[in-house]
ROSE-4610 file (N, C-alpha, C; in Angstrom, 1 decimal, always signed):
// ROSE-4610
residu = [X/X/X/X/X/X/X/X/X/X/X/X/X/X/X/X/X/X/X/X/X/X/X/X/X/X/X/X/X/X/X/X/X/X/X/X/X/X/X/X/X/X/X/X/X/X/X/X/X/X/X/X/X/X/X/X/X/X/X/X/X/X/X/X/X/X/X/X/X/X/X/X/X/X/X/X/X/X/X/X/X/X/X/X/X/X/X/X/X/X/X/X/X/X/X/X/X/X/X/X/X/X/X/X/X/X/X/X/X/X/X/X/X/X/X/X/X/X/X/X/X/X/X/X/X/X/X/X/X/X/X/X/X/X/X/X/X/X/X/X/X/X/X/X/X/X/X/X/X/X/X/X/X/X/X/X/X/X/X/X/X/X/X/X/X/X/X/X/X/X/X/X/X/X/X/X/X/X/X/X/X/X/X/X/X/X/X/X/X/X/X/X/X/X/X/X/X/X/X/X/X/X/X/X/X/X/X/X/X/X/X/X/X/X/X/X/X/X/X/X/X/X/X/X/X/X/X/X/X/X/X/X/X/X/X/X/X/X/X/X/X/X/X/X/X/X/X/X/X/X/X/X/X/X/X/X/X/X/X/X/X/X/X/X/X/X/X/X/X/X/X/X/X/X/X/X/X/X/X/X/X/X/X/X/X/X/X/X/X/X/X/X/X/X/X/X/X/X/X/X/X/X/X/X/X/X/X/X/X/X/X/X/X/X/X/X/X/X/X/X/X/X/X/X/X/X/X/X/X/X/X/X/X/X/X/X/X/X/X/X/X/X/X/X/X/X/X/X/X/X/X/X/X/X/X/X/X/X/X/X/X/X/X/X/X/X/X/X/X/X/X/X/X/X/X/X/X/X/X/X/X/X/X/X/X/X/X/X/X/X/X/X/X/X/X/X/X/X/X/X/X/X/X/X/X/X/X/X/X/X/X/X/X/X/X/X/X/X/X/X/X/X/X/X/X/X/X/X/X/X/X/X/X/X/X/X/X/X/X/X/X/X/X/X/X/X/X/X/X/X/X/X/X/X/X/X/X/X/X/X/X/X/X/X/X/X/X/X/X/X/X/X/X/X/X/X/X/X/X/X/X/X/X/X/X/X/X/X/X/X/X/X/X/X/X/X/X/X/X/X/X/X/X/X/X/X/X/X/X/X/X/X/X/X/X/X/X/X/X/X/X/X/X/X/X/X/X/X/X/X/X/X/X/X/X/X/X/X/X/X/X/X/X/X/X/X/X/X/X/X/X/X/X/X/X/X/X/X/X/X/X/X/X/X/X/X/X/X/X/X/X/X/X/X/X/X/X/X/X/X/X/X/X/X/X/X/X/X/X/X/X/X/X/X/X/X/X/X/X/X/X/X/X/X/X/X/X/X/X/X/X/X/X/X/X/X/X/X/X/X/X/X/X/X/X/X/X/X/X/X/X/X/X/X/X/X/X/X/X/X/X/X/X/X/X/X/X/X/X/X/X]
num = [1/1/1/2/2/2/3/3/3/4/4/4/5/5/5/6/6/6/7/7/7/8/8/8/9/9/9/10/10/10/11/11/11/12/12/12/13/13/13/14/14/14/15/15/15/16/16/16/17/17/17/18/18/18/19/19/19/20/20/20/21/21/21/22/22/22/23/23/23/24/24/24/25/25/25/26/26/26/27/27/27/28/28/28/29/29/29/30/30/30/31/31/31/32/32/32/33/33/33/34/34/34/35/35/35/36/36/36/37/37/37/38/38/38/39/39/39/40/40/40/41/41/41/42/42/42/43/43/43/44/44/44/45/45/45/46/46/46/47/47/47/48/48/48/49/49/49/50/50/50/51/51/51/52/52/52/53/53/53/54/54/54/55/55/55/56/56/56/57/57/57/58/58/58/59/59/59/60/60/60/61/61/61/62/62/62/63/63/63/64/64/64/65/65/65/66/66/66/67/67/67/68/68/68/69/69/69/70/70/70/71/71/71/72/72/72/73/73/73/74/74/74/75/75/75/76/76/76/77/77/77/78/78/78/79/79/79/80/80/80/81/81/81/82/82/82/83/83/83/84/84/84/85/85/85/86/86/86/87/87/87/88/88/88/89/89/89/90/90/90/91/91/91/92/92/92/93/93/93/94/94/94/95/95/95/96/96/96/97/97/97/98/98/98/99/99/99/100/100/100/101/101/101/102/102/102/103/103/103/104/104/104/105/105/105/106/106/106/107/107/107/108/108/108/109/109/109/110/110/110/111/111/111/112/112/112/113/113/113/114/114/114/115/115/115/116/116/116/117/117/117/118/118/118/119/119/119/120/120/120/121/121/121/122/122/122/123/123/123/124/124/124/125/125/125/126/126/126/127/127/127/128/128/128/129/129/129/130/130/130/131/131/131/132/132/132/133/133/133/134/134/134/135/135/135/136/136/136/137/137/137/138/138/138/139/139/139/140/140/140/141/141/141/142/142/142/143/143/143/144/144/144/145/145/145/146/146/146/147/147/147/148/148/148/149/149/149/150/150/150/151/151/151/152/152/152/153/153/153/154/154/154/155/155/155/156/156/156/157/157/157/158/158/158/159/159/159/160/160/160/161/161/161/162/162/162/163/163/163/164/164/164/165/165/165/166/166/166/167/167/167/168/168/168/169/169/169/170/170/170/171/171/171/172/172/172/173/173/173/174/174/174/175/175/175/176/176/176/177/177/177/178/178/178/179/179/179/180/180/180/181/181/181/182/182/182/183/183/183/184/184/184/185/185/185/186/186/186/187/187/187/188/188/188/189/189/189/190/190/190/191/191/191/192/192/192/193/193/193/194/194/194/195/195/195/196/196/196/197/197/197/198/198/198/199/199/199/200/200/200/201/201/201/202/202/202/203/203/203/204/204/204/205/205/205/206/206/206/207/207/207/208/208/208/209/209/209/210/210/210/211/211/211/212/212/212/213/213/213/214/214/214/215/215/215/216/216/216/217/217/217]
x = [+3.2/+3.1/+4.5/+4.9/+5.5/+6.5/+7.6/+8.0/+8.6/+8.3/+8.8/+10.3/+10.4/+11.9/+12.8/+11.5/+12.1/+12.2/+13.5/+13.8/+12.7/+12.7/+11.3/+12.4/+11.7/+12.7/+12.9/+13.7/+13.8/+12.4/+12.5/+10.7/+10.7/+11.7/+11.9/+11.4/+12.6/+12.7/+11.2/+10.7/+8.9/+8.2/+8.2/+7.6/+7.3/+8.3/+8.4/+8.1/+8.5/+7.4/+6.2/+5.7/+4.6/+3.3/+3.7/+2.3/+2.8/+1.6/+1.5/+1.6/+1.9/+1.7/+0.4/-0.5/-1.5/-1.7/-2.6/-3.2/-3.7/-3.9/-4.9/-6.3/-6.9/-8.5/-8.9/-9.2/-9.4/-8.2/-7.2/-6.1/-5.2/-5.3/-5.0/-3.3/-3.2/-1.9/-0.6/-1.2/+0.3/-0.2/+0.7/+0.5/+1.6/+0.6/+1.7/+1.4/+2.4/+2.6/+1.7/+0.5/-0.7/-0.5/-1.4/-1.7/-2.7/-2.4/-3.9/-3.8/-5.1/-5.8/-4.4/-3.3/-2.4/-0.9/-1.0/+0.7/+1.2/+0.7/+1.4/+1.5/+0.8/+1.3/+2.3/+1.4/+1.4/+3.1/+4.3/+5.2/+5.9/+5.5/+6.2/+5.9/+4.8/+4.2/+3.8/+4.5/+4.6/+2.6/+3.0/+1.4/+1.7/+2.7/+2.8/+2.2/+2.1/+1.2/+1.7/+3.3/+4.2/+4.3/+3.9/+4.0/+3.0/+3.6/+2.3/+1.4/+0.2/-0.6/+0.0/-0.2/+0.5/-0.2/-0.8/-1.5/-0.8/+0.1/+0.8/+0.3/+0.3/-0.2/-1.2/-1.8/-3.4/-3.8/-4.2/-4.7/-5.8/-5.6/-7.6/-7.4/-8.9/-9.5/-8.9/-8.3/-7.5/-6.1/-5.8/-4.4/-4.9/-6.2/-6.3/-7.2/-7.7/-8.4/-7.3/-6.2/-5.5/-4.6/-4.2/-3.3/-4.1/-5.6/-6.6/-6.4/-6.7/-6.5/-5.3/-4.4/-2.8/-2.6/-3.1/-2.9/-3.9/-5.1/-5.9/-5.3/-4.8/-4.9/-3.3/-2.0/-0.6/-0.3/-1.1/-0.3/-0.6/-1.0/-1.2/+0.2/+0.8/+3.0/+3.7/+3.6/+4.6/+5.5/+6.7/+7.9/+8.1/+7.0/+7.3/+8.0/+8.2/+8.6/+7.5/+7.4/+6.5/+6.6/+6.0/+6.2/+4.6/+4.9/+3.5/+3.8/+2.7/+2.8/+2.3/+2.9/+1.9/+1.7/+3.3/+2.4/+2.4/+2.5/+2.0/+2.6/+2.0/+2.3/+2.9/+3.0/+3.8/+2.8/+1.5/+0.5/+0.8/+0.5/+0.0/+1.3/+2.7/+4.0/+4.2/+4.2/+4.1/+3.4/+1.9/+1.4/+1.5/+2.5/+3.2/+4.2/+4.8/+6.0/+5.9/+4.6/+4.1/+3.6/+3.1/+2.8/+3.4/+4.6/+5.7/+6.5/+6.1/+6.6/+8.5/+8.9/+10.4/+11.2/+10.4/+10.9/+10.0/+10.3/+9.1/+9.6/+9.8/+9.8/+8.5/+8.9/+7.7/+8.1/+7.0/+7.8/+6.6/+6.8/+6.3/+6.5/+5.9/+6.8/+7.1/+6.6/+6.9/+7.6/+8.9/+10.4/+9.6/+8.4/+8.1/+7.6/+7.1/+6.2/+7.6/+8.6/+9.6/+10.1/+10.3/+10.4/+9.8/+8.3/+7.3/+7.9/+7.6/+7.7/+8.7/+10.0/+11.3/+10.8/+10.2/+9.6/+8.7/+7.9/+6.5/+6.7/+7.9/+8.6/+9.0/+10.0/+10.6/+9.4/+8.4/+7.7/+7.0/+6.8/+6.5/+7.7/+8.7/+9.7/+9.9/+9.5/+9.4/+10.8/+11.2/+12.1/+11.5/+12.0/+11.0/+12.4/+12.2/+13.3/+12.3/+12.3/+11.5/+12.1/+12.1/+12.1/+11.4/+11.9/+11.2/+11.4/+10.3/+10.6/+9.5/+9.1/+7.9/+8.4/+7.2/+7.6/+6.0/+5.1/+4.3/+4.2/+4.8/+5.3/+6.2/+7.1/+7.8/+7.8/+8.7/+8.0/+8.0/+7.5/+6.9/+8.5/+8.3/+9.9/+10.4/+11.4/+12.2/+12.3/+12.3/+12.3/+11.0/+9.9/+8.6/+7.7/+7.3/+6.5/+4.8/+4.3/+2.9/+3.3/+2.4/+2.0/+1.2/+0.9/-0.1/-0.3/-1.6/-1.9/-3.3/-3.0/-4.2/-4.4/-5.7/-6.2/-5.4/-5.5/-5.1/-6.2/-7.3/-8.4/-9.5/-8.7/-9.5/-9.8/-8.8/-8.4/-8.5/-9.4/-9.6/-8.4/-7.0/-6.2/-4.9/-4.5/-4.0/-4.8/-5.9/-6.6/-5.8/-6.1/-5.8/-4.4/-3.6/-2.2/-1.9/-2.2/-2.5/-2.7/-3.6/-4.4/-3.1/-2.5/-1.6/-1.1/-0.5/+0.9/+0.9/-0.6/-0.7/-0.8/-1.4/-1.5/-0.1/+1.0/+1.8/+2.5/+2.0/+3.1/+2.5/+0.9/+0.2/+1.1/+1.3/+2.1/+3.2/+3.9/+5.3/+5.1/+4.0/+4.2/+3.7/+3.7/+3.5/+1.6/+1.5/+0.0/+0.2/-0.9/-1.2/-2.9/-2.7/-4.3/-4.1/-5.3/-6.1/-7.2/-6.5/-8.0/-8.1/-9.2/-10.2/-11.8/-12.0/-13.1/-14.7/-14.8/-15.6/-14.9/-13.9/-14.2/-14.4/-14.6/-15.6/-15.0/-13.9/-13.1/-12.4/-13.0/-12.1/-12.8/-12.0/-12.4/-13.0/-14.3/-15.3/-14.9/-14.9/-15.3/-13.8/-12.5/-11.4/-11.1/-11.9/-11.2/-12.5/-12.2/-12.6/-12.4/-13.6/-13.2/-13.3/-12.3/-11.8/-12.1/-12.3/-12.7/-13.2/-13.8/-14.4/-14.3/-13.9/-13.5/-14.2/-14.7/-15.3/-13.9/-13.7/-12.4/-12.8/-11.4/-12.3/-11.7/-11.8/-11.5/-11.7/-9.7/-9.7/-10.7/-10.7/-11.6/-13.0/-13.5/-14.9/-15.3/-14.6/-14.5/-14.3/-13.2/-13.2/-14.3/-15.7/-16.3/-16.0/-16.6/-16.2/-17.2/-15.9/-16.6/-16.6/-17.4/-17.0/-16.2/-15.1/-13.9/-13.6/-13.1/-12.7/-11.3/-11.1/-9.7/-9.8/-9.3/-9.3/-8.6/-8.5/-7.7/-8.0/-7.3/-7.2/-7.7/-8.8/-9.5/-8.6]
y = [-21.2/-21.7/-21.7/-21.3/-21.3/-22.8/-23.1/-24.3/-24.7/-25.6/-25.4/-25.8/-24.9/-24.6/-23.1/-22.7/-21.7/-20.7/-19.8/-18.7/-17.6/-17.1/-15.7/-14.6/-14.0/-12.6/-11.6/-10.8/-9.3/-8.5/-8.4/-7.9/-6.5/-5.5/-4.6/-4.1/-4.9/-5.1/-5.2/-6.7/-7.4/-6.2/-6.1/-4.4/-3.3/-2.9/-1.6/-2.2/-3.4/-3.9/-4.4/-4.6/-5.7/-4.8/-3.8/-3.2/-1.9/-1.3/+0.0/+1.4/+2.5/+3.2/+4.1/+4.2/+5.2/+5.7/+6.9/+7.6/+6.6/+7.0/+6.1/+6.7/+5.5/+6.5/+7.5/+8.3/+9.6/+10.0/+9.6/+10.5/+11.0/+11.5/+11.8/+12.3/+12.6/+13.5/+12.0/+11.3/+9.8/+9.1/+8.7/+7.5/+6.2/+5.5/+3.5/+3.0/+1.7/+0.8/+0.0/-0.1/-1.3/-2.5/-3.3/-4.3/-4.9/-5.1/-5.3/-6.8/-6.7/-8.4/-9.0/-8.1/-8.9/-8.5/-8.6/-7.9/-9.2/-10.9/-12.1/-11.8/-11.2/-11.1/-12.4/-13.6/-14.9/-15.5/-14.6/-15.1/-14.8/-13.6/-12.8/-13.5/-13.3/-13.7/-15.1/-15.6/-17.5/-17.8/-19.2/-20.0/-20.7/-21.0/-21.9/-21.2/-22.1/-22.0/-20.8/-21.0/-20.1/-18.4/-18.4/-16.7/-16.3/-15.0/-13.6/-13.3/-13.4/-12.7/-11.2/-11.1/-10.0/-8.3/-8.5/-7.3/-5.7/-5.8/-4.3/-4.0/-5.2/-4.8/-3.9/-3.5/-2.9/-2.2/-0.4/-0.1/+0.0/-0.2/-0.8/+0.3/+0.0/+1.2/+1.9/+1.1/+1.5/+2.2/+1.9/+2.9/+4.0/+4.2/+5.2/+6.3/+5.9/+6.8/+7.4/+6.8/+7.5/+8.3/+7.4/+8.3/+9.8/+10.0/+11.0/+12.2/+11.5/+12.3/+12.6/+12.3/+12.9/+14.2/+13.8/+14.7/+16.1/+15.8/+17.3/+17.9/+17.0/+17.4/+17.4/+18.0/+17.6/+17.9/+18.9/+18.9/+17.6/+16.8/+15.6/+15.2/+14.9/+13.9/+15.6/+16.4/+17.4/+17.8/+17.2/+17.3/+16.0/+14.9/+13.8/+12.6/+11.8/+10.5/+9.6/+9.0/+8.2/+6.9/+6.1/+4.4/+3.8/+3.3/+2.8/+1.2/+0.7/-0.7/-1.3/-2.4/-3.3/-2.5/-2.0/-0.7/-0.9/-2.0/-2.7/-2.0/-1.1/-0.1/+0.6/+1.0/+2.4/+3.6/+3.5/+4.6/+5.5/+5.2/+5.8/+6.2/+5.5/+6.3/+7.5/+7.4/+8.6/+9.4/+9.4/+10.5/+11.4/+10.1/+11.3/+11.7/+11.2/+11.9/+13.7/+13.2/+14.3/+15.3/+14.9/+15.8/+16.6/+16.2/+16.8/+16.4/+14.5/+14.4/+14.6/+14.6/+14.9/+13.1/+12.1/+10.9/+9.7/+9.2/+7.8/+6.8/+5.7/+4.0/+3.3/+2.6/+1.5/+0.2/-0.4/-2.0/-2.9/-3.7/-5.1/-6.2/-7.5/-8.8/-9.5/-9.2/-9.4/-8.7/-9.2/-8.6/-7.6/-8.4/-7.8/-6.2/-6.1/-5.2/-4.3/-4.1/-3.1/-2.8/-4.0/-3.3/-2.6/-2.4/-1.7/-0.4/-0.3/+1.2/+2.0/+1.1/+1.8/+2.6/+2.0/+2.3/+3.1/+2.6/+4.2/+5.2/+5.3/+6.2/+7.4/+6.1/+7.3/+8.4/+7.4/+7.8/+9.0/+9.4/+10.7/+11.8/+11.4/+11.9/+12.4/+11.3/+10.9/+9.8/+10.1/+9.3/+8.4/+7.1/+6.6/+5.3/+5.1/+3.5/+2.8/+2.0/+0.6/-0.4/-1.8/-2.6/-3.8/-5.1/-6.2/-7.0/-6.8/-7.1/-7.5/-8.3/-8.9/-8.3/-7.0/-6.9/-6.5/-7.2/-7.0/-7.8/-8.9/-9.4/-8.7/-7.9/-6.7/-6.2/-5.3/-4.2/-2.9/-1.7/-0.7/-0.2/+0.2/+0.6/+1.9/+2.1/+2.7/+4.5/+5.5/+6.7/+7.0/+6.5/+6.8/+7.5/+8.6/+9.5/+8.9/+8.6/+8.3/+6.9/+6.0/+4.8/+4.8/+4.5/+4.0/+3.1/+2.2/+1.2/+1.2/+0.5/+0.6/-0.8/-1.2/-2.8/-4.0/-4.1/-4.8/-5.8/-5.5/-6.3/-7.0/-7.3/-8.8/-10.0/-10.4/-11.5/-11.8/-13.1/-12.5/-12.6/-13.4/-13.8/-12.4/-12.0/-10.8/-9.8/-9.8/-8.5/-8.5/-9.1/-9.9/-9.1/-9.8/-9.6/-7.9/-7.2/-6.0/-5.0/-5.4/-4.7/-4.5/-6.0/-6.1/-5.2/-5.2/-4.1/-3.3/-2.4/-0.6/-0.5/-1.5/-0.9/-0.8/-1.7/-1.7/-0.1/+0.0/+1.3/+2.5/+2.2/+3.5/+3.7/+2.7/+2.4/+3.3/+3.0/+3.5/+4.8/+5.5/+6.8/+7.4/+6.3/+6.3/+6.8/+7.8/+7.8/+6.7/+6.5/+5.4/+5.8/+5.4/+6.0/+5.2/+4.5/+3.3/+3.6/+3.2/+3.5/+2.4/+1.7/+0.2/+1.3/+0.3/+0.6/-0.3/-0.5/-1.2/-3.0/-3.2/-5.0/-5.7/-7.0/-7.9/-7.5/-7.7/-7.7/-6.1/-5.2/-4.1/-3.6/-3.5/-3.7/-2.4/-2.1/-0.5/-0.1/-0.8/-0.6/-0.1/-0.2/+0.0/+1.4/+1.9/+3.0/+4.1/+5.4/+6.2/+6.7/+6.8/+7.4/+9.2/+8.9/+10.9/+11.7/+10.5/+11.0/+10.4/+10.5/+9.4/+10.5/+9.4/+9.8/+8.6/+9.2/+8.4/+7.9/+6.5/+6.1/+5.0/+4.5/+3.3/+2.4/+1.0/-0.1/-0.8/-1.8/-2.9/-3.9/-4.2/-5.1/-5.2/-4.0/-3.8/-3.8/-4.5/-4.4/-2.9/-2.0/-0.9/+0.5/-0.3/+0.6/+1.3/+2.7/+3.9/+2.9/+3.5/+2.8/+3.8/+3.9/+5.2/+4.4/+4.9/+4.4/+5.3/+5.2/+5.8/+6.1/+6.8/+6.9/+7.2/+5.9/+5.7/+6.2/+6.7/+6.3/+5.5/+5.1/+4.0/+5.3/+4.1/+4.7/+4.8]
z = [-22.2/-20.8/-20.3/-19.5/-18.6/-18.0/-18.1/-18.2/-16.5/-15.9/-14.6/-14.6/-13.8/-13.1/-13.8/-14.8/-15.9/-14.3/-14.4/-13.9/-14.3/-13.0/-13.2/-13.6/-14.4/-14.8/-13.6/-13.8/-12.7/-13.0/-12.0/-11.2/-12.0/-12.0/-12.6/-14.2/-14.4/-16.2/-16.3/-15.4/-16.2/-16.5/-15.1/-14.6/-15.5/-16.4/-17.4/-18.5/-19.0/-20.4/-20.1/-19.2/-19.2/-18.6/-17.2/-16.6/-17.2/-17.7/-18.3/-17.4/-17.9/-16.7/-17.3/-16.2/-16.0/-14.6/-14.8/-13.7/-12.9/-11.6/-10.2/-10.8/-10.8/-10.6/-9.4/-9.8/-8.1/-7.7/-8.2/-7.9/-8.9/-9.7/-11.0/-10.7/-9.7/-9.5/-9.3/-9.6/-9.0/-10.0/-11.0/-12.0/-11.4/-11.9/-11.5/-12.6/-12.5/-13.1/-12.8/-13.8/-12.9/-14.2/-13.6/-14.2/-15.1/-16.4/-17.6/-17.6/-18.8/-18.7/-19.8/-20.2/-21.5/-20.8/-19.2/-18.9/-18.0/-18.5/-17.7/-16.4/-15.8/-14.1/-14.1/-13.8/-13.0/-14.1/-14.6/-15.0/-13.9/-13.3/-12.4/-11.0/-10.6/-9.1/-9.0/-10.0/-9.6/-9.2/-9.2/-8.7/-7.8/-7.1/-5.9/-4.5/-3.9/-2.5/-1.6/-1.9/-0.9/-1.6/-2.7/-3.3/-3.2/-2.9/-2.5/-3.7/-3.2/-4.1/-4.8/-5.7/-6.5/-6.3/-5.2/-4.7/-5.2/-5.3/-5.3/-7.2/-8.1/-9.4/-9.3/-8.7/-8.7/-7.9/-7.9/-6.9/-6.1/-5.1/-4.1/-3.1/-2.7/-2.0/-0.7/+0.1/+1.1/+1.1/-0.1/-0.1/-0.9/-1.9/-2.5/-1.7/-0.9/+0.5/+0.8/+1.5/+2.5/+1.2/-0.3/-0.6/-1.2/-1.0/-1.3/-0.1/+1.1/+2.2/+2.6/+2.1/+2.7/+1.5/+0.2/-0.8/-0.3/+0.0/+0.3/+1.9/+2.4/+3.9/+4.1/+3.4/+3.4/+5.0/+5.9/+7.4/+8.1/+7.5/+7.9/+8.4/+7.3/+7.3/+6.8/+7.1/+6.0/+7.5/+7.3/+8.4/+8.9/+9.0/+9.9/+8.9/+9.5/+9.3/+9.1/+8.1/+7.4/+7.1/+8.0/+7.2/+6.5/+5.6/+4.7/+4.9/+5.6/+6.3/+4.9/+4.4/+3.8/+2.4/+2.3/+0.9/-0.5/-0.7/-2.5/-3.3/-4.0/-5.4/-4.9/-3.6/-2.8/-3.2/-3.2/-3.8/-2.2/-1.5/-0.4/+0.8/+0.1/+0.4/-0.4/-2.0/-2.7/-2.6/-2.4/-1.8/-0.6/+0.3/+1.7/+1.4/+0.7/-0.2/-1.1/-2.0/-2.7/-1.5/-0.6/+0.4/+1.5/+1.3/+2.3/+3.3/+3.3/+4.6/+4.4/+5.8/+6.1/+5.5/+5.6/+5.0/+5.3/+4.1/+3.7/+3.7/+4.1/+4.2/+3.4/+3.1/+2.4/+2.6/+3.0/+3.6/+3.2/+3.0/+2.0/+1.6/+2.1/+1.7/+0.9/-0.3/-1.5/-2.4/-2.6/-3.2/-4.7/-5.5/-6.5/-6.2/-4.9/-4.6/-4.6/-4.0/-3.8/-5.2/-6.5/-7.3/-7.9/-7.9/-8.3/-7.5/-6.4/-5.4/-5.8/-6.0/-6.6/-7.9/-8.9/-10.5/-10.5/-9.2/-9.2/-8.7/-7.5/-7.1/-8.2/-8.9/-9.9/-11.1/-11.3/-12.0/-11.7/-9.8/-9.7/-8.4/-9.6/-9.2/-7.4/-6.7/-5.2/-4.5/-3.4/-2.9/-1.9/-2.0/-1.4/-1.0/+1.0/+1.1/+1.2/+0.3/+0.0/+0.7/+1.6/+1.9/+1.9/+1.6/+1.4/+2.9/+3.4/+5.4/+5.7/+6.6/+7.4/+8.9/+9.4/+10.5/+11.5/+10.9/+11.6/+13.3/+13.2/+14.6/+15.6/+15.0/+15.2/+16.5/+17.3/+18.2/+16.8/+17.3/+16.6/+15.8/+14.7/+13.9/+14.2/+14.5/+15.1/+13.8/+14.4/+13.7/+13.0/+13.7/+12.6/+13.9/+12.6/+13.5/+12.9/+12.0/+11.5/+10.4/+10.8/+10.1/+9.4/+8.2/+6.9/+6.9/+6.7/+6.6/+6.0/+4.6/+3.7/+3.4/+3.2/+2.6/+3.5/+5.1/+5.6/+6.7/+6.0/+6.7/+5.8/+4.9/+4.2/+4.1/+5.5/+5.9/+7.4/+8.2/+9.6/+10.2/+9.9/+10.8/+10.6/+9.3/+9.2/+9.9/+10.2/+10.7/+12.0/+12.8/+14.4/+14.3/+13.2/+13.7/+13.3/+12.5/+12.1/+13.1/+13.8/+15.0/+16.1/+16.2/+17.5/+17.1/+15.8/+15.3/+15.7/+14.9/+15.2/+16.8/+17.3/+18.9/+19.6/+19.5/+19.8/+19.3/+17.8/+17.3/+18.3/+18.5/+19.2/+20.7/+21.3/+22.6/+22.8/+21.4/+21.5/+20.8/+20.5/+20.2/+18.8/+18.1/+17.1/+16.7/+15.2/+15.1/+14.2/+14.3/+12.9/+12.3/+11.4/+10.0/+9.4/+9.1/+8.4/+7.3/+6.1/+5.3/+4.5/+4.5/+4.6/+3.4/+3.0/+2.4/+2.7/+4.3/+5.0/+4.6/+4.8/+4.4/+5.7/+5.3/+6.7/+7.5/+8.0/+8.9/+9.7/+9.3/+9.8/+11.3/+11.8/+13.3/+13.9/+13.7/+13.9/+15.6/+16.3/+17.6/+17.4/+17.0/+17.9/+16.6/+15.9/+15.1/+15.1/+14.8/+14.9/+13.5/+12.6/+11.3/+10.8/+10.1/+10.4/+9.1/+8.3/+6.5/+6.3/+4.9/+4.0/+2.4/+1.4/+0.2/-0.8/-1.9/-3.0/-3.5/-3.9/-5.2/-5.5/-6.4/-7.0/-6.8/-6.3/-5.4/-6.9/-7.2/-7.6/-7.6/-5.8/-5.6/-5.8/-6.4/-6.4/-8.1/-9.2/-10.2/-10.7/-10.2/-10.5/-10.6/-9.3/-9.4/-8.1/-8.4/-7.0/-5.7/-4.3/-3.4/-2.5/-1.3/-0.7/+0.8/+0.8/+2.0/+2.9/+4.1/+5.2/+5.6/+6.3/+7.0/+8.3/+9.2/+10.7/+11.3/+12.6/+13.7/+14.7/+15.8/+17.0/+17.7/+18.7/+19.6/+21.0]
């Protein structure tokens, strides 16, 4: 057990001993660093009130849709500028990466999560600027041609704020694509779905779920 006030180790280091690397399920072409029932997450992602759920350990349905559909469909980002809102493992930055785009951002508020993206990056020999930033209150980020945003409506008050985001990014120019695997909250009336791909959602005890990829109406 864990002694309080013990120092958490570098997110890194934990990282390469502790989560193993394997294949995504349904995307065999990107392997991460995930997370097993014997790799202590909770040494790393603390238990206090104020630390992030450790979401990036694991990939779920929303980033593995989109990172599905950017891999078969690469004229999707191949030349543009790519930000991955909210992007955990960086699954669904590396797959715009793998797919051509001209450059990738990954932003996420949990410092663990950037060291993962740095590590899974490397792992499929992808460049990727990782950032640990909260900018969903934001105006829309500057030099981006298409937004990703995967598994960002599980929650109703994140949903809300989520929405504001992409509309604002839509405002300023920006596309944005959403891929959700139907959860309560994902807002049908304001998206228009453009795919749908079988994968297998964390959240669904690892069974295949069938997911979408949106745009704003």
């Amino acid at each position: 057990m864990k002694r309080p006030g013990t120092p958490r180790p570098d997110p890194a280091t934990f990282i390469q001993a502790n989560l193993p690397i394997s294949p995504v399920p349904s995307i065999p072409e990107i392997r991460l660093h995930t997370a097993g029932p014997a790799s202590g997450l909770w040494r790393l992602a603390g238990r206090g009130e104020a630390d992030p759920p450790p979401y990036w350990a694991y990939p779920w349905a929303g980033g593995a849709v989109l990172a599905r559909h950017l891999l078969d469909r690469p004229e999707t980002v191949a030349g543009r500028r790519v930000l991955d809102f909210g992007a955990g493992s960086g699954l669904v930055a590396i797959a715009a990466a793998k797919a051509g785009a001209r450059a990738v951002t990954a932003v996420d508020i949990d410092v663990n999560a950037v060291a993962a993206i740095g590590l899974n990056a490397a792992l499929n020999d992808v460049h990727i600027a990782a950032a640990a930033t909260d900018i969903i209150d934001g105006p829309p980020p500057e030099e981006t041609d298409l937004l990703l945003v995967g598994d960002l409506f599980y929650d109703p008050a994140l949903a809300l704020r989520a929405m504001a985001f992409v509309r604002r990014c839509q405002a300023g120019g920006i596309e944005v694509l959403i891929g959700d695997p139907e959860r309560a909250h994902l807002p049908h009336r304001e998206l228009n779905r453009i795919a749908s791909h079988t994968v297998v959602d964390f959240g669904a005890g690892r069974e295949p779920v069938q997911a979408g990829v949106y745009s704003l109406v």
